[in-house]
VOMARLUM-7137 format. One line per 3 residues: their letters; for each residue x, y, z of C-alpha. Coordinates in steps of 0.2 Angstrom, whole numbers. Example, Ala and Ser with C-alpha at 12.3 -4.5 7.8 and 13.67 -1.06 7.14 Angstrom:
VOMARLUM-7137
as) 62,-22,39 ~ 68,-5,36
This chain:
VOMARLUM-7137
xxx) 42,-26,38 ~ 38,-15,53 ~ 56,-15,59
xxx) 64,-10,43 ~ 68,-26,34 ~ 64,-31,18
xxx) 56,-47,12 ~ 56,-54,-2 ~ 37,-59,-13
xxx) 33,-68,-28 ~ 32,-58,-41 ~ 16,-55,-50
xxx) 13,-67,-66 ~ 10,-55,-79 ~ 19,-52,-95
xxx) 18,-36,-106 ~ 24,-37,-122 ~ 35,-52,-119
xxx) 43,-43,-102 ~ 37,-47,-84 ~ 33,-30,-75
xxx) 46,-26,-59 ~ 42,-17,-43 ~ 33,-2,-44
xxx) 32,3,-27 ~ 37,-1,-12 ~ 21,-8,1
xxx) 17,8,13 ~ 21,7,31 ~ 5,6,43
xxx) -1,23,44 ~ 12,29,32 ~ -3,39,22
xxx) -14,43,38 ~ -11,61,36 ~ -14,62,17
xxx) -30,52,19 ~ -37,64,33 ~ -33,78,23
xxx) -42,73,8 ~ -57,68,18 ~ -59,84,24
xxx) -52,83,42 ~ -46,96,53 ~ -28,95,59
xxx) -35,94,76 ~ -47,83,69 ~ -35,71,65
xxx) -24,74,81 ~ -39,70,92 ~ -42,53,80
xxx) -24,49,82 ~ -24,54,100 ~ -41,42,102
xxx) -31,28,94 ~ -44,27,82 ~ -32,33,67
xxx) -14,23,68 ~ 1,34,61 ~ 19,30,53
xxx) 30,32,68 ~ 42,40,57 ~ 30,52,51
xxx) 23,68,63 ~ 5,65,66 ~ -1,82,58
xxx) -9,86,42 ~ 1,93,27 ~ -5,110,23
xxx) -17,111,10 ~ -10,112,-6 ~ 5,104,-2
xxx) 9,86,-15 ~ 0,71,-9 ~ 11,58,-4
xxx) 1,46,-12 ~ 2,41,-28 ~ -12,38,-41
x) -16,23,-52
């Protein structure tokens, strides 16, 4: 949840060889990615600052609203 508590979901009802599959990950925050996203779209970091700045482009509060330097690991996670 937005202020740190968990919550507890249904879990999904699937079965893989006899065994039900547990949490992968954890749900991202709102705006927990914005940075990455921007990044891999091709946005400036001042780009992206004047997005967030706009209020167009909503970003973890627990996260700096800047871009991660090219190159750097994506925090996001591929499927």
């Amino acid at each position: 949840l937005a202020d740190g508590r968990t919550m507890p979901v249904p879990a999904l009802p699937i079965e893989m060889a006899g065994r039900r599959l547990g949490r992968r990950l954890d749900v991202p925050r709102v705006g927990e990615h914005s940075a990455a996203i921007a990044r891999e779209a091709g946005y400036s970091p001042e780009e992206f600052d004047r997005l967030v700045a706009a209020g167009v482009v909503g970003v973890d509060a627990g996260a700096p609203p800047v871009l991660p330097e090219p190159g750097a690991p994506s925090e996001l996670v591929s499927a």
